[in-house]
Residue, then its C-alpha position, 0 to 999 in steps of 0.5 A: x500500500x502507498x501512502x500519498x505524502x506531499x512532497x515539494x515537486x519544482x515542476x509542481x505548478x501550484x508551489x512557487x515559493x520566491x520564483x518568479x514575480x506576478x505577471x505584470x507586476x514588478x514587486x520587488x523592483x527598484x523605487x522610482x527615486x532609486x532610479x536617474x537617467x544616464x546623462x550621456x545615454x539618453x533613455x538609459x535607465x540606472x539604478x542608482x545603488x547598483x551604480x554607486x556600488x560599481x563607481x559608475x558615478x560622477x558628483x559635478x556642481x553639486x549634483x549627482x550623475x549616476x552612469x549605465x555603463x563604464x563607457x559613458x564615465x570619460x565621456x562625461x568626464x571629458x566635458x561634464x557640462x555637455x550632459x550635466x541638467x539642471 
């Protein structure tokens, strides 16, 4: 006779214990004041902590450019006032 235990099956579609997010919803992900626009990739979302943590950042006039990629940082480095906003 077999008993009928519960087991935790991955392939079980009903469990899903910190997979993945709810479709159309991103419940986790960063804050909108987390994130700036690359100054020099226009469109460019960055995470501002994930940047920060990579140094992929420049303060300039009191301001705080937050970079998507290390290819934009001697760009803006070479003539900061070209993709610096107010």
């Amino acid at each position: 006779m077999r008993e009928n235990h519960h087991d935790h099956n991955p392939t079980d579609s009903h469990h899903h214990h910190g997979g993945r997010p709810t479709a159309g919803k991103n419940l986790l992900g960063p804050a909108t004041d987390e994130l700036a626009e690359c100054p020099v990739m226009k469109g460019s979302t960055v995470v501002k902590t994930d940047a920060e943590a990579a140094g992929l950042y420049r303060d300039y006039q009191g301001t705080r450019y937050w970079f998507c990629c290390a290819a934009c940082e001697p760009l803006f480095d070479a003539n900061p006032a070209q993709y610096a906003t107010a």
